[in-house]
Structure formats: C-alpha cells, structure tokens
N, CA, C and O of each residue as an XYZ file, in Angstrom:
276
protein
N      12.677     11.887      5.208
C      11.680     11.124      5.922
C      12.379     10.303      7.003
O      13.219      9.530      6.542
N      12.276     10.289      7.949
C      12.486      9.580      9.577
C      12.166      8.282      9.158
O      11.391      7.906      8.278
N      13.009      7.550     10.059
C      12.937      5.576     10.054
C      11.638      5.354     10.065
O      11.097      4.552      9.304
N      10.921      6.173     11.087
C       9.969      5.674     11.873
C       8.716      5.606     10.921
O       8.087      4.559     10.769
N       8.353      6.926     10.212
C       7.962      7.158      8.881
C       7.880      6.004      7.887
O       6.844      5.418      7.573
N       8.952      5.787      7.492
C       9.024      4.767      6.392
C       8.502      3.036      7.127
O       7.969      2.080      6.564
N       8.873      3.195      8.343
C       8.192      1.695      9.034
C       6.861      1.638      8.716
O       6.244      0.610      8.438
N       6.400      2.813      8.762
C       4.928      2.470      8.759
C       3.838      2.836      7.257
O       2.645      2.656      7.015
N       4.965      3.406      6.522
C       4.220      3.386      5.176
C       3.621      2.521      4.285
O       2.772      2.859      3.460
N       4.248      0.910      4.513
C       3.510     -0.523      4.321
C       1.966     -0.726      4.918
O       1.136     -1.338      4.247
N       1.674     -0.231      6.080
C       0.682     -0.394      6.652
C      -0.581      0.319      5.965
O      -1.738      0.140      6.347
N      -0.186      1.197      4.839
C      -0.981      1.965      4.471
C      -2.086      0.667      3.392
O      -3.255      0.304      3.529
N      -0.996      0.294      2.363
C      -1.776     -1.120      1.440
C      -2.493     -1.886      1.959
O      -3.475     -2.457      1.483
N      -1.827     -1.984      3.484
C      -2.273     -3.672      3.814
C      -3.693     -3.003      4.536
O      -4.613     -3.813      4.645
N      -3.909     -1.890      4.937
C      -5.247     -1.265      5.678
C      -6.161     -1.023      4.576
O      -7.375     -1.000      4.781
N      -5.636     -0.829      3.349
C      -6.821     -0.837      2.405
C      -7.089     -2.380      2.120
O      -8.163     -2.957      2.290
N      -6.358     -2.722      1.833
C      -6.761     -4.881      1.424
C      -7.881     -5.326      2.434
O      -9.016     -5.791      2.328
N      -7.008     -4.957      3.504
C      -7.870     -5.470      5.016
C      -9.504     -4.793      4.421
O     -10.401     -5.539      4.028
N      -9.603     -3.583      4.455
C     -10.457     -2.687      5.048
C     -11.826     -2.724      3.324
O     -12.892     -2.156      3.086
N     -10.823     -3.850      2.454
C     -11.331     -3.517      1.202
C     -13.020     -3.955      1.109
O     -13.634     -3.663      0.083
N     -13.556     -4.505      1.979
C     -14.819     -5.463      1.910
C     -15.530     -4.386      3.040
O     -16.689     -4.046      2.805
N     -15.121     -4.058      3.778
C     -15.827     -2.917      4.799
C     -16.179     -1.760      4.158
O     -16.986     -0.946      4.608
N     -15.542     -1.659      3.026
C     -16.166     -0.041      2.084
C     -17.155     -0.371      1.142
O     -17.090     -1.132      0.176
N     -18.401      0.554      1.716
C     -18.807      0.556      0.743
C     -19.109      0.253     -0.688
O     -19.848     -0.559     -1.245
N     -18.177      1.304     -1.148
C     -18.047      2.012     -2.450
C     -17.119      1.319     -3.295
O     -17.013      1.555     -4.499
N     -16.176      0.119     -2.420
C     -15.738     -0.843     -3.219
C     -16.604     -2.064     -3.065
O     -16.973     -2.589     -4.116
N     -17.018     -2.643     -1.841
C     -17.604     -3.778     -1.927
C     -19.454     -3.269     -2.614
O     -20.435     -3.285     -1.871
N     -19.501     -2.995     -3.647
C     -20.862     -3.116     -4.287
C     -20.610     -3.545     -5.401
O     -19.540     -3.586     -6.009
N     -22.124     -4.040     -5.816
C     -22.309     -5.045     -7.053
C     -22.142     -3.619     -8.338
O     -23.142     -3.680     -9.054
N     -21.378     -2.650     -8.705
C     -20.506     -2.021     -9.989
C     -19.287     -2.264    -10.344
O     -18.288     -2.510     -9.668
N     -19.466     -2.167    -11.567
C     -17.758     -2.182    -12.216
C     -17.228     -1.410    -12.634
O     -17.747     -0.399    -13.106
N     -15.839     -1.684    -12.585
C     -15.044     -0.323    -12.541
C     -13.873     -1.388    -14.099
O     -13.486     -2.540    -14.290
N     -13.791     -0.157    -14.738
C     -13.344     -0.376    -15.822
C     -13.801     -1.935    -16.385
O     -12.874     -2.715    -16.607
N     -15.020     -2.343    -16.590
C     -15.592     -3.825    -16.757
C     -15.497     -4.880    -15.933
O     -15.944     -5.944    -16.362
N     -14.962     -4.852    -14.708
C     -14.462     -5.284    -13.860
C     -15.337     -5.403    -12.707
O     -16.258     -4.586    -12.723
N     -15.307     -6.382    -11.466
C     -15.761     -6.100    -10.286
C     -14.960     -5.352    -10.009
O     -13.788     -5.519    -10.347
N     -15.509     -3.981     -9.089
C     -14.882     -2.954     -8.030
C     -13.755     -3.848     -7.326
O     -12.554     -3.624     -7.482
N     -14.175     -4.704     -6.673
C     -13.310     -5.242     -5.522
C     -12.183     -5.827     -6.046
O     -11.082     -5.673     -5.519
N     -12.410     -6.689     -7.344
C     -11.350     -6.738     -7.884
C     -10.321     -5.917     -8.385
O      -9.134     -6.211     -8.246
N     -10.757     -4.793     -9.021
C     -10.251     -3.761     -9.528
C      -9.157     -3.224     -8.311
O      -7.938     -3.137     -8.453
N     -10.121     -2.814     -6.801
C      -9.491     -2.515     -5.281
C      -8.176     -3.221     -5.220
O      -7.022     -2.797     -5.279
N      -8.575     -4.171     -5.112
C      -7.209     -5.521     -4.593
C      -6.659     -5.593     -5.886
O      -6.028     -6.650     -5.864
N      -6.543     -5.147     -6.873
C      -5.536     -5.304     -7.912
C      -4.366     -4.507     -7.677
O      -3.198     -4.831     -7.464
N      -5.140     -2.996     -7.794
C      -4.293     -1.901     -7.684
C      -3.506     -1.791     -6.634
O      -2.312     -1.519     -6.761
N      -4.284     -2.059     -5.066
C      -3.593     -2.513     -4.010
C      -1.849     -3.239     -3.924
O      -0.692     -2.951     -3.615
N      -2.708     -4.347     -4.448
C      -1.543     -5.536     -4.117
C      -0.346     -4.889     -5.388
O       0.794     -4.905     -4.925
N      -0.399     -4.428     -6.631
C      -0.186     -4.114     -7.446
C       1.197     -2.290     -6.259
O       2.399     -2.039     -6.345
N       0.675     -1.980     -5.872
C       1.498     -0.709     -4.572
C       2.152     -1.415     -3.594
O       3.033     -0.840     -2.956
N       1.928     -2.350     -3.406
C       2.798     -3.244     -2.300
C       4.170     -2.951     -2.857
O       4.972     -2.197     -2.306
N       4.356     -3.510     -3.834
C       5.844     -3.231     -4.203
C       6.662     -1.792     -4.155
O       7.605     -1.583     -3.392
N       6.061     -0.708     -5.232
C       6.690     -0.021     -4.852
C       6.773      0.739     -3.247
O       7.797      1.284     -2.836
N       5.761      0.665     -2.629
C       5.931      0.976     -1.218
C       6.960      0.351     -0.709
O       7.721      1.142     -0.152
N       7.421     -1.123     -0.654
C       8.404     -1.365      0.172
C      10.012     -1.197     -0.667
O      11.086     -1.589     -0.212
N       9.796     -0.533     -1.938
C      10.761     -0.290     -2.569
C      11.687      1.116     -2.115
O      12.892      1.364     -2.066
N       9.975      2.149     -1.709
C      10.713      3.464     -0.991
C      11.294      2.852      0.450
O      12.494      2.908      0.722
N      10.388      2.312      1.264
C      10.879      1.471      2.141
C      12.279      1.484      2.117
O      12.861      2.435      2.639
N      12.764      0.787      1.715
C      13.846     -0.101      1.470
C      15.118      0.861      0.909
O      16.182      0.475      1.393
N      15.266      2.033     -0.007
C      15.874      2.911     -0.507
C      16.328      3.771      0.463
O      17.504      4.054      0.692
N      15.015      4.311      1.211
C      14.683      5.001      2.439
C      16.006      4.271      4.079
O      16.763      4.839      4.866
N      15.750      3.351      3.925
C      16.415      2.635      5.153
C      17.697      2.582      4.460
O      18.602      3.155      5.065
N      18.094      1.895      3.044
C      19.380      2.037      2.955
C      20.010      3.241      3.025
O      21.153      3.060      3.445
N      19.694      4.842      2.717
C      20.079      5.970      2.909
C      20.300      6.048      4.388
O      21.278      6.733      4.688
N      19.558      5.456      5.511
C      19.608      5.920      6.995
C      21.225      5.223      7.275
O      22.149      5.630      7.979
N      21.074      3.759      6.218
C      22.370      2.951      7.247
C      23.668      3.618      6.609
O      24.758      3.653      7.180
N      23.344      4.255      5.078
C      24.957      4.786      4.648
C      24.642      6.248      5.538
O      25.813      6.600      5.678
N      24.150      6.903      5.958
C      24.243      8.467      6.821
C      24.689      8.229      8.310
O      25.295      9.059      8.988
N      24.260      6.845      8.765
C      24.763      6.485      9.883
C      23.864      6.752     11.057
O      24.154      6.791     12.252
N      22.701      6.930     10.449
C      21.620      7.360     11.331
C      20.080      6.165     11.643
O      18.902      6.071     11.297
N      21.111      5.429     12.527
C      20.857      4.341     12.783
C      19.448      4.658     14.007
O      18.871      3.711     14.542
C-alpha cells in the first residue's frame, strides 16, 4: 500500500462519525443490539479509530525502514 493510501485511510472513521446523524438508517428511533442505533454507530466507529491508525502507523514505519520516503 502507497504513503498516500495509508494517509487517507483515517478519513474513512472520521466520515462515518461526521456523516453518522445524516444516515438514515442510523439516525432512527431502533435499536440495535438493545441499544440506540446511533449509539451502537459511534461506538463501533470510535472503537476502529485505533486500529486504523495502527495500520497507519506500521504502514509508514515499513516506508521509513525501505527508504521510500
């Protein structure tokens, strides 16, 4: 995967968080596993933040030991 790639794979979480009240199918009055939807949304969400910037981060250290800066 290219630098450029991995720069922008964070953006993926933060466009669902953002985008979480504009959907539909999360922002309605059901629950999902007993739960509000939206809560459930922004759990799992924020809950991928991490490992995303973990490939992130693995990802970039492989570029700086290959030298492919």
């Amino acid at each position: 995967m290219k630098r450029r790639h991995l720069t922008l794979l964070p953006v993926i979480p933060a466009l669902a968080l953002l985008g979480s009240v504009y959907l539909p199918f999360v922002n309605a009055p059901t629950l999902w596993f007993g739960m509000p939807s939206l809560f459930v949304w922004v759990s799992v969400w924020v809950l991928l933040i991490t490992p995303t910037l973990l490939v992130v981060e693995r990802g970039w250290a492989r570029h700086r030991k290959e030298g492919d800066e």
